[in-house]
C-alpha positions in Angstrom: -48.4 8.1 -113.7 -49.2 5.3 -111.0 -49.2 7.1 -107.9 -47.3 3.9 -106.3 -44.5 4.9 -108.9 -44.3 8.6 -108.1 -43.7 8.3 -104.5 -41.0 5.8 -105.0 -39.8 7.7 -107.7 -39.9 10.7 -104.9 -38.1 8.7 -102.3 -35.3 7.6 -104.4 -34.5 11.7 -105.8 -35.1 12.3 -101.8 -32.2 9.5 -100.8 -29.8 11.0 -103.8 -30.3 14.1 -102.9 -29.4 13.3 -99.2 -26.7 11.6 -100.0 -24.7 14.1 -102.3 -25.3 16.6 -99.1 -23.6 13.8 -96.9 -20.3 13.3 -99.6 -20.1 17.3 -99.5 -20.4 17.4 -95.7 -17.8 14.6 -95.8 -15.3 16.3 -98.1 -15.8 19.9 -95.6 -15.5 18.1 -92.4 -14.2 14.9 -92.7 -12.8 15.1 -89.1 -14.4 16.2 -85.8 -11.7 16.8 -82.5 -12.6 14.6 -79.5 -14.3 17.0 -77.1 -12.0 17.6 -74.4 -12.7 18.0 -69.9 -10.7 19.0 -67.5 -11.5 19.2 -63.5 -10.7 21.6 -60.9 -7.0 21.2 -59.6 -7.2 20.6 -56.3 -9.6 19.6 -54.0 -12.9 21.2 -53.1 -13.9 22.2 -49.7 -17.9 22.7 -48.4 -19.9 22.5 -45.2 -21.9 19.5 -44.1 -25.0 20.3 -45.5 -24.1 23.2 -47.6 -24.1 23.5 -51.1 -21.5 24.4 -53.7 -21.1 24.4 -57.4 -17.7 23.4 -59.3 -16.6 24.4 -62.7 -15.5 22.0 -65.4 -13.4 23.4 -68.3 -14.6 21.6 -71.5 -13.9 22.0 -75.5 -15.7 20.8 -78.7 -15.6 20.9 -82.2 -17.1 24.3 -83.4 -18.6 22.0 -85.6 -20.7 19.8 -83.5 -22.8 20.4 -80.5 -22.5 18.3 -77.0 -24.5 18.0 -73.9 -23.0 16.8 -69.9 -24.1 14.0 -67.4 -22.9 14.5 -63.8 -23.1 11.6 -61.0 -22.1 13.2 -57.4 -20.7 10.7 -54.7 -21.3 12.5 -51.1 -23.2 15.1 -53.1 -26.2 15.7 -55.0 -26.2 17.2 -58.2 -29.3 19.4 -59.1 -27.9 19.9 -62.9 -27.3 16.1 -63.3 -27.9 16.9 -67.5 -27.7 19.4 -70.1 -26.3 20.8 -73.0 -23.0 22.2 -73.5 -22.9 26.2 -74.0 -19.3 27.6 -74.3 -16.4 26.5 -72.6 -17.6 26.0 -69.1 -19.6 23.6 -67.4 -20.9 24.5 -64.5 -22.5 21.5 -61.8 -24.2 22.9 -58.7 -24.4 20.3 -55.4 -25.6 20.4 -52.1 -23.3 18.5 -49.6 -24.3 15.4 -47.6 -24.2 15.8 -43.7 -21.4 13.2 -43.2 -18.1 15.2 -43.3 -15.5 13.1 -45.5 -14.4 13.0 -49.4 -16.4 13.2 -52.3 -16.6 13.6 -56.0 -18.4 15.0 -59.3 -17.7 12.8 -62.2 -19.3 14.7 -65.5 -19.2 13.1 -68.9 -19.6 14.8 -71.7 -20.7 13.7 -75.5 -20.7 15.5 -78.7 -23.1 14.8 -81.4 -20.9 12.5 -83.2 -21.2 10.2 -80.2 -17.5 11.0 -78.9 -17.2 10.9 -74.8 -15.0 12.2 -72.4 -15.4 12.6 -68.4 -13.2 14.1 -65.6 -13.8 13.6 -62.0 -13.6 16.5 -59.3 -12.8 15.7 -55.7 -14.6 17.7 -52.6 -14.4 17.3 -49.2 -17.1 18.0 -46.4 -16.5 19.3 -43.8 -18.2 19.5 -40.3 -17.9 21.8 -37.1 -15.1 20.2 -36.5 -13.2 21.2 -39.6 -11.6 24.8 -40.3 -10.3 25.4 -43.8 -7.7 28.0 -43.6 -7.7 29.7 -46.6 -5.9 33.1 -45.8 -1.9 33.9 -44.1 -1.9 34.0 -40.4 -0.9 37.9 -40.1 -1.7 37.8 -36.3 -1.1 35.1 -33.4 -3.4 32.3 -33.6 -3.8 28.7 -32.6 -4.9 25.5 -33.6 -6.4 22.9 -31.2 -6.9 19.5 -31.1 -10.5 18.7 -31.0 -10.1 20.5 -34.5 -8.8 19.3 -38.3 -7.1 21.7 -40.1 -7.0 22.0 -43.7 -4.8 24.2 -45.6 -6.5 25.3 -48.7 -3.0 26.7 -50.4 0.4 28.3 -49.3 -0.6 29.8 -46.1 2.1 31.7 -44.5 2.8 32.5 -41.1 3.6 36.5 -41.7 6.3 38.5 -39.9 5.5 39.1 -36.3 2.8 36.5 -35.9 3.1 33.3 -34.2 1.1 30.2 -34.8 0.7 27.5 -31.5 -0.1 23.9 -32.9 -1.5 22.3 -29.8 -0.2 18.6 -29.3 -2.4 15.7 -30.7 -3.4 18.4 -33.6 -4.0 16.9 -37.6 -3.5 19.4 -40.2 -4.1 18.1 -43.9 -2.8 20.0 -46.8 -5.2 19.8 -49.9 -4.4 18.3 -53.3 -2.4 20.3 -55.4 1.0 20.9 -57.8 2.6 24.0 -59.4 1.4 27.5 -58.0 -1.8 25.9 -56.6 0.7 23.1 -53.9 -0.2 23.5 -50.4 1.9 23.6 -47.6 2.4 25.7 -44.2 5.2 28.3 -44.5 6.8 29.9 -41.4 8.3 33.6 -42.7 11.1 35.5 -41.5 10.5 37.1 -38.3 7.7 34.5 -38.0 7.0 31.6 -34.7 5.7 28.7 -35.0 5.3 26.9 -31.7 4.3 23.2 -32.9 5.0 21.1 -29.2 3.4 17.6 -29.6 4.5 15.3 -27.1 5.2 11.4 -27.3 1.7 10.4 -26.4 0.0 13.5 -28.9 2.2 14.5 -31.7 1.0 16.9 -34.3 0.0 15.5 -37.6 0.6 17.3 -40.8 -0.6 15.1 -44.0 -2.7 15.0 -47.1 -6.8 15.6 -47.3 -6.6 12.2 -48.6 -5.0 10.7 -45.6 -8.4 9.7 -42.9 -6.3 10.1 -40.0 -8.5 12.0 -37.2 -7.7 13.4 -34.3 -9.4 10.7 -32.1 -6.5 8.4 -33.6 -3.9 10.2 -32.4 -5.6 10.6 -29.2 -6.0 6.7 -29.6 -2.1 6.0 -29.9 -3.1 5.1 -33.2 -0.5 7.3 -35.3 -0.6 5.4 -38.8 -2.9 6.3 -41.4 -5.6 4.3 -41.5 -5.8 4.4 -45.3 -2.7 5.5 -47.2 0.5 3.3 -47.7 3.8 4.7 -46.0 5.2 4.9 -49.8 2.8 7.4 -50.8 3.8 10.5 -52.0 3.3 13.9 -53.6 -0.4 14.6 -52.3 0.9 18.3 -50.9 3.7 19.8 -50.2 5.4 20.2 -46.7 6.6 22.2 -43.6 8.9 25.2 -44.7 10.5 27.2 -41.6 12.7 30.6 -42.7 15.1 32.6 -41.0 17.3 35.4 -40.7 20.8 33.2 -40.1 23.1 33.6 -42.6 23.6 31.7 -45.1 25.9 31.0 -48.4 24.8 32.2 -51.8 25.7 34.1 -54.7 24.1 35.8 -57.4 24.9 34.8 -61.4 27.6 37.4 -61.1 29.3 35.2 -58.5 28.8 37.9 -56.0 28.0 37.1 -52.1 24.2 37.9 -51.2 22.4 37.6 -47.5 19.3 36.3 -48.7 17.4 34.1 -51.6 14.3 32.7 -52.4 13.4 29.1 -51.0 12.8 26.5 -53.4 9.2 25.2 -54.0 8.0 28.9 -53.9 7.2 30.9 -56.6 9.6 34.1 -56.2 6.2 36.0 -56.6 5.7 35.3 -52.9 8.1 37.9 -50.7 7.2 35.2 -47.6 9.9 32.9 -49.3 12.8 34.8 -48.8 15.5 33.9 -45.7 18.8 34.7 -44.9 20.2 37.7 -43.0 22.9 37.8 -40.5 21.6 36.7 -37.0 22.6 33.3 -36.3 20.6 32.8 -32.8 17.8 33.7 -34.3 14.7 31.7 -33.5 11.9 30.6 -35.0 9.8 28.7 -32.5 9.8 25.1 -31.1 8.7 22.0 -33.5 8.7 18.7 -31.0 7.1 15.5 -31.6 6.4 16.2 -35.5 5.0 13.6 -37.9 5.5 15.1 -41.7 3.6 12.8 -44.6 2.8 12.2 -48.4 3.9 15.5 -49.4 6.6 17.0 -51.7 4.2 18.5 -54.2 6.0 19.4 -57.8 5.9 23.3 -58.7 7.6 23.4 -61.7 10.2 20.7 -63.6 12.8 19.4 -60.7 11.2 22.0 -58.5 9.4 20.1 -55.4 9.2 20.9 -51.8 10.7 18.5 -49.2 9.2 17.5 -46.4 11.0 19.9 -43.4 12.3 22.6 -45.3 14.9 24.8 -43.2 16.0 28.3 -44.4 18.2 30.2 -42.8 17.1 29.1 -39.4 19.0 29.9 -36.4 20.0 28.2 -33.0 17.2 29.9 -31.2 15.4 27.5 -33.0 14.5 24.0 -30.7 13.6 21.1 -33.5 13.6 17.7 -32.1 11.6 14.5 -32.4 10.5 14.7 -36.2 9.4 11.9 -38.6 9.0 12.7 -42.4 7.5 9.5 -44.5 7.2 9.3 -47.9 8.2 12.9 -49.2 8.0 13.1 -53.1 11.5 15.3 -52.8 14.0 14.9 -49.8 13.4 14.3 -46.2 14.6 17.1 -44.7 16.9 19.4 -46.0 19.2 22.9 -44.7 19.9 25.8 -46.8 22.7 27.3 -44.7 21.5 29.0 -40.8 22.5 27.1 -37.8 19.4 25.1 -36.6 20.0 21.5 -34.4 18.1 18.6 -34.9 18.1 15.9 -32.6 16.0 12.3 -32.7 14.7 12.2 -36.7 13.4 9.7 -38.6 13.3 9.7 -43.0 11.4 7.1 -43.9 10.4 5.9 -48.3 12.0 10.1 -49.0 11.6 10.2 -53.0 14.9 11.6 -53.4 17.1 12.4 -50.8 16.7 11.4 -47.1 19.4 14.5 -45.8 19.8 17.5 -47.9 22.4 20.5 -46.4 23.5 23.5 -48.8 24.7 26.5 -48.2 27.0 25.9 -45.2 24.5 24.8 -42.7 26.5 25.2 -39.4 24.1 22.8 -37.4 24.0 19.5 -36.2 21.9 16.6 -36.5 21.8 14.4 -33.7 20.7 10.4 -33.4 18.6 9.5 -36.4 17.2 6.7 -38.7 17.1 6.9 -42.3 15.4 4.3 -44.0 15.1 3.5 -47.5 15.5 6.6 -49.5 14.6 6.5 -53.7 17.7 8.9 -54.0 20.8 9.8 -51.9 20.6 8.5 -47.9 23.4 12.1 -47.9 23.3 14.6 -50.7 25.6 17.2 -48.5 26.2 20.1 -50.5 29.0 23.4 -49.3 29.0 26.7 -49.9 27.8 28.7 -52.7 29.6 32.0 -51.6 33.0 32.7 -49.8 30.9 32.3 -46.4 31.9 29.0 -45.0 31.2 26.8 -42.5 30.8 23.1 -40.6 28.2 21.3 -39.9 28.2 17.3 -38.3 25.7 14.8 -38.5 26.2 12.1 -36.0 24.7 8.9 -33.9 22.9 7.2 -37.1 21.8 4.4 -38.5 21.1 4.2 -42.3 19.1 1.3 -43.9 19.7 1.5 -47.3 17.5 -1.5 -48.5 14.6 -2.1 -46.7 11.6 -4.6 -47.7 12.6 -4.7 -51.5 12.7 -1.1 -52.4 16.4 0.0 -53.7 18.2 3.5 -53.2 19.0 5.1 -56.4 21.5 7.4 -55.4 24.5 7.3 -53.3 25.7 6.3 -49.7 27.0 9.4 -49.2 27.4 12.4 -51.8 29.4 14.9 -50.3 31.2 18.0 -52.3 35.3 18.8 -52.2 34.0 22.2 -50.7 31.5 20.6 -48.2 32.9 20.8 -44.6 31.0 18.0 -42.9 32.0 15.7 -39.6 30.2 12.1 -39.9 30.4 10.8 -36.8 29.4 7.4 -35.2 26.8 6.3 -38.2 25.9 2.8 -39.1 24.7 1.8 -43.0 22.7 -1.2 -43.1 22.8 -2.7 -46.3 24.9 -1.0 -48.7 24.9 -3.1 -51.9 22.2 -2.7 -54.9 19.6 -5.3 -55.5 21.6 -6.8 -58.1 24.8 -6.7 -55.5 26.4 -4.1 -57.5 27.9 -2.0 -54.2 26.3 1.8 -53.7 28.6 4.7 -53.6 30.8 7.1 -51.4 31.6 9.8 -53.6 35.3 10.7 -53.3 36.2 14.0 -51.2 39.5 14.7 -52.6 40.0 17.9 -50.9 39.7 16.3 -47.6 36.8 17.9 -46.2 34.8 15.6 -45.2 35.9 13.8 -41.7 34.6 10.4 -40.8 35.0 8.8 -37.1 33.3 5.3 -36.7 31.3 5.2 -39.6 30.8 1.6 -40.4 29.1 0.0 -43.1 27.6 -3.6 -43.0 30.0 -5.6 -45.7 32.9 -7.6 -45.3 36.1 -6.2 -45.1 37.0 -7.2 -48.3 34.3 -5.5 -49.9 34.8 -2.3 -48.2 36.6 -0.4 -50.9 33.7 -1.4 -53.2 31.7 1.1 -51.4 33.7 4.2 -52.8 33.3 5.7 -56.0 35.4 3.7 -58.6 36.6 1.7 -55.7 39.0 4.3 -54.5 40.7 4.5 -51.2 38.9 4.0 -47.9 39.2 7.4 -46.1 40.2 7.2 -42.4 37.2 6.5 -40.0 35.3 4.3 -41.9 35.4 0.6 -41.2 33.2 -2.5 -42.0 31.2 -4.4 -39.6 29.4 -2.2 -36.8 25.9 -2.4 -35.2 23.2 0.1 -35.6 23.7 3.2 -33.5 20.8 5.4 -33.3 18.8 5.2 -29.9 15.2 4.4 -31.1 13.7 3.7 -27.9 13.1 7.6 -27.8 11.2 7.3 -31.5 8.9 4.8 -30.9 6.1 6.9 -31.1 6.8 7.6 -35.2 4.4 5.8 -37.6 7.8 4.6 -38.8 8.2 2.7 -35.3 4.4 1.2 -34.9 4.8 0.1 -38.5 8.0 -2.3 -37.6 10.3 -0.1 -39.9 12.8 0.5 -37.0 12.8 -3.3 -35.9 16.3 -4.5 -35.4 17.9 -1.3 -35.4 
C-alpha cells in the first residue's frame, strides 16, 4: 500500500475515533456548572507595610479543572496565579506603606473557559490607626490624634467605661448579619463620648475618608460619601437598667428583652430593669453616619439606639445622617434628648416603644424614606408618657419623598407633641401624607402646625378625619438651629430656611 495512503488512511480512523469519544463525552456531560467565588464579608484590616493573606471561597464542576488570577490595588500579590485545588483560594499580600483602602480582585476560569471574579476590600492601616477587635472589659479611652476602627460588635462590658475624647473618628467596618459592626454600651456599662461644637466625635463607615485632621479643620462632611448613603455598618446602641414595657408570647409582663439588631446569642444586648435614674454616661456633640446594617430580614440597627436608658443619662447635641433603619429610636427607660438632628433616615426619623418616659427637646428632622413619627405604647401593663417638643419637620426636601406617615401614633401611645412645625406635608404627586387617627385620645397636640392651607388641613389625617385640637395650618419653623450649626446636616445647607 502507498505509504501516502496509509497515513491518511491512519489520520481519518484517528479523527473517527476521536470523535465517537467526544459524542460519548457529550451524551455523559453535556453540561458543566459555572464555577462559582465569593469574597470575604467584611473588610480586611493590615499594617502599613505588613503582609496578610485573604481567603476566597470558590466552586467548580467536579468535572473540570480551574486555575485563579489575582490583581491587588494598595497591595501586592505574591500568588498572582495558580491552579484551583479544593474549595479555597488562598492570595497572600504584603501591604503598601500608605495607610488607606484597598482590594484583591481574583478571577477564576475552568477549563471550559467559563470565568467568574470577586473582589475583597482591605484597609491599611498606620500608627495612627487601632483596630479594636475585642469588648472593652476595663476603662479605656480613645484619643483624637487616633482613628478607630471597630472590627465587629464590640461591647462596652458591665463595669467598664469607655472616654471618646472630642474631635475623635471611629469607623465601623463593612459588614451585615452576625458579622455588622457597631459600638454597644451594656448594662451597667459608661460611655463618656463629650465632643464639643468645634470637635465632635465622628462615628462612620471604613469607607467614609473623614480624618481626624478634618474635624480638627471645622471640616465635618465627608469628603467622599453622599449624605444619602446608607447601610455601610451599623450604629450606636446604649442599654440600661430603666424599666421598660414588654411582654413575653404568653402576654406576661417581663423587666428585660433583647435589643434588636443583636443576635440573642450575645447576653451584652439585654436592658431593662427597674432603676429609672440610672445612668449611662454623657454623649454631647455626636455625629452618627451611613449605618443601619441589616442582620437578618426587617432586622437592622438604627442609628442611636436607646434601651432602657435612664435619666442619669445626659444626651444632647446628636446628628444621625443617612441610617439604613430609623434615626433614633427608644425602647422604653427615661433618657432626654435635647438639640438633634435626623437627616435621609431610611425608615423612620423618631422611633419610641415601650413607654419611653423621656423627652425630646428642639430638633430637625429632615427627609425621612419612612415615618418622620413611628411612636409606638406599651407592650405590657407598665405605662407611661413621653413628649417630644420644639421641632421642625421637613418632610420633602430636594426631591426625595417620605414614604410613610406624618405622624404614626398608636390608640395606647401616650405622647404630648408640642410646639412642632411640618414643612411640606404633601406627596410628590400632591396626594397629602398622613396623621394616623388616635381614637382613644391619647395623643395631645399644642401648636403643632403644618405648612398647607387651611382648607387642606383635614387632608392631612388619615381618611381625611377630624382635625384633633392643637393642630393648625400655617406656622414657621420652630426648632433653634443656631445651636446645630456645627452638624454635617448644617455645613451642607440642609437646615437653611428653617
Amino acid at each position: 500500500m502507498n505509504l501516502r495512503l496509509l497515513a491518511s488512511l491512519v489520520v481519518m480512523l484517528g479523527l473517527l475515533f476521536v470523535a465517537c469519544n467526544n459524542d460519548d463525552d457529550d451524551t455523559a456531560n453535556p453540561n458543566f456548572n459555572a464555577p462559582t467565588l465569593s469574597a470575604p464579608t467584611g473588610v480586611t484590616s493590615v499594617e502599613a507595610d505588613g503582609s496578610g493573606s485573604v481567603d476566597f471561597t470558590v466552586s467548580i464542576d467536579s468535572d473540570l479543572t480551574a486555575t485563579y488570577s489575582a490583581v491587588g490595588t494598595g497591595v501586592t500579590v505574591t500568588n498572582t496565579s495558580g491552579d484551583v485545588s479544593g474549595s479555597t483560594v488562598t492570595i497572600n499580600y504584603d501591604a503598601s506603606s500608605v495607610a488607606g483602602a484597598a482590594s484583591i480582585a481574583l478571577t477564576v476560569t475552568d477549563s471550559e473557559g467559563q470565568s467568574v471574579s470577586a473582589t475583597a476590600v482591605l484597609n491599611i492601616t498606620d500608627e495612627n490607626t487601632i483596630v479594636v477587635t475585642s469588648n472593652i472589659t476595663s476603662d479605656a479611652t480613645w484619643t483624637a490624634d487616633k482613628t478607630y476602627i471597630l472590627g465587629g460588635r464590640i461591647s462596652v462590658e458591665s463595669g467598664a467605661t469607655l472616654t471618646i475624647m472630642p474631635g475623635t473618628v471611629i469607623k465601623g467596618e463593612a459588614g451585615t448579619g452576625p458579622n455588622a459592626t457597631a459600638l454597644l454600651v451594656a448594662r451597667g456599662a459608661t460611655l463618656m463620648a463629650e465632643g464639643t461644637a468645634q470637635a465632635p466625635i465622628i462615628f462612620t463607615s471604613i469607607a467614609d475618608e473623614i480624618t481626624p485632621e478634618d474635624v480638627a479643620a471645622g471640616n465635618f462632611a465627608s469628603p467622599n460619601l453622599d449624605p444619602d448613603i446608607n447601610g455601610l455598618w451599623g450604629g450606636l446602641i446604649v442599654l440600661g437598667n430603666a424599666t421598660i414595657s414588654a411582654s413575653n408570647d404568653n402576654n406576661e409582663d417581663i423587666s428585660e428583652v433583647q435589643i434588636e439588631g443583636i443576635p440573642t446569642s450575645d447576653p451584652n444586648g439585654l436592658y431593662g430593669g427597674n432603676d429609672d435614674a440610672d445612668n449611662s454616661g454623657v454623649i454631647t456633640y455626636i455625629s452618627i453616619r451611613h449605618g443601619g446594617s441589616n442582620i437578618g430580614e426587617g432586622n437592622e440597627i438604627n442609628g442611636l439606639t436607646l434601651g432602657g436608658v435612664g435619666s442619669g443619662t445626659v444626651i444632647e447635641n446628636v446628628e444621625v445622617v443617612a441610617n439604613q433603619d430609623d434615626g433614633i429610636e427608644w425602647f422604653g427607660g427615661t433618657v432626654d434628648i435635647k438639640n438633634a438632628v435626623v437627616w435621609n433616615a431610611g425608615d423612620d426619623a423618631i422611633d419610641t416603644d415601650q413607654a419611653w418616659a423621656g423627652t425630646l427637646d428642639n430638633f430637625v428632622v429632615v427627609t425621612p424614606s419612612g415615618s418622620c413619627f413611628e411612636l409606638d405604647g406599651p407592650e405590657g401593663t407598665y405605662v407611661a408618657r413621653h413628649t417630644i417638643k420644639n421641632g421642625t419637620v421637613v418632610a420633602i426636601f430636594g426631591g426625595r419623598v417620605t414614604g410613610g406617615s406624618l405622624i404614626d401614633v398608636d390608640d395606647n401611645t401616650p405622647v404630648d407633641m408640642e410646639n412642632i412645625h411640618f414643612v411640606g406635608p404633601l406627596d410628590s404627586d400632591g396626594t397629602f401624607l398622613t396623621i394616623t387617627d388616635d381614637e382613644v385620645g391619647n395623643t395631645t397636640f399644642t401648636n403643632v402646625t403644618f405648612d398647607v392651607p387651611m382648607g387642606d388641613l383635614a387632608n392631612l389625617m388619615e381618611q381625611g378625619g377630624a382635625v384633633p385640637a392643637g393642630i393648625s395650618a400655617g406656622g414657621s419653623p420652630v426648632a433653634d438651629v443656631s445651636v446645630l450649626s456645627w452638624t454635617w446636616a448644617s455645613q451642607a445647607g440642609g437646615l437653611d430656611g428653617l
